[in-house]
C-alpha positions as CSV (number, residue, x, y, z in Angstrom):
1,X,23.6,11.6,-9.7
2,X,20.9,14.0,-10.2
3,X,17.1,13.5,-9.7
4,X,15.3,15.6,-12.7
5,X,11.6,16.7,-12.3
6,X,9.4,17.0,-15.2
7,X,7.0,19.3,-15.5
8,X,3.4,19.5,-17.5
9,X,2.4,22.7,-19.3
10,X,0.8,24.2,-16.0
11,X,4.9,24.1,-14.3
12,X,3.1,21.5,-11.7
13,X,5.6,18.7,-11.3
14,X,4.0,15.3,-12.9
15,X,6.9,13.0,-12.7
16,X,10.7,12.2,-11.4
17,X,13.7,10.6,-13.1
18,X,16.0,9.2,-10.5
19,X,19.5,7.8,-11.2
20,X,19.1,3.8,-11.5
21,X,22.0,3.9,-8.0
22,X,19.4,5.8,-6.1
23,X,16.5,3.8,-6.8
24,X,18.5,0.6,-6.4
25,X,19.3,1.9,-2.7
26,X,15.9,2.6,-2.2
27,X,14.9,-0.7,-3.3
28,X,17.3,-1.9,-0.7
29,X,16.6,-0.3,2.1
30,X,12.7,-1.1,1.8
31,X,13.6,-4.3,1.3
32,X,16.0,-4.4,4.6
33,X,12.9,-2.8,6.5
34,X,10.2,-5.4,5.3
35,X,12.3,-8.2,6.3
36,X,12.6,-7.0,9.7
37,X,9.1,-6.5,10.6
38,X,7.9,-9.7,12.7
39,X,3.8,-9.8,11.9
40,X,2.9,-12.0,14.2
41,X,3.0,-9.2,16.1
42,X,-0.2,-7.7,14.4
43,X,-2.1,-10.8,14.7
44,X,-5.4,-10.2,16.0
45,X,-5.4,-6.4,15.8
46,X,-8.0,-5.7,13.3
47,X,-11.3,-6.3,15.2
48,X,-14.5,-6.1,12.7
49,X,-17.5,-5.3,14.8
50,X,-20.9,-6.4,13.7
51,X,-19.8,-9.2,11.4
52,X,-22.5,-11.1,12.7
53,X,-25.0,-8.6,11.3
54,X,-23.3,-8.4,7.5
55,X,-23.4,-11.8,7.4
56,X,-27.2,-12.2,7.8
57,X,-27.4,-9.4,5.8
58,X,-24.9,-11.3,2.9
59,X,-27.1,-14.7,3.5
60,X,-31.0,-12.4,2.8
61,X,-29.5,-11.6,-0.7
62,X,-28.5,-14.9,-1.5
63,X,-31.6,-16.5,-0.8
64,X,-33.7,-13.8,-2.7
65,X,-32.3,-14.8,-5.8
């Protein structure tokens, strides 16, 4: 199992070949990490501030037009 660069006609590497067994563990093991991440952790992380403000904002250019 050998991973193979390729290379454009500057030598700067523009793509990979990897062995399907390599990319199958890969797969795998993203997989395997995904499922174990609980999300509900995250819930109510991402704070927006001045919503209120875009919204106004969003509701002037509607009634313009």
């Amino acid at each position: 199992m050998k991973i193979e660069y390729i290379y454009d006609e500057n030598g700067k590497k523009k793509s990979v070949v990897v062995p399907i067994e390599i990319w199958e563990e890969m797969i795998k093991k993203q997989d395997e990490t995904l499922r174990k991440r609980d999300i509900k952790k995250y819930r109510g992380i991402l704070k927006i501030t001045g919503i209120d403000d875009k919204i106004k904002k969003l509701r002037e250019e509607w009634d313009r037009t």
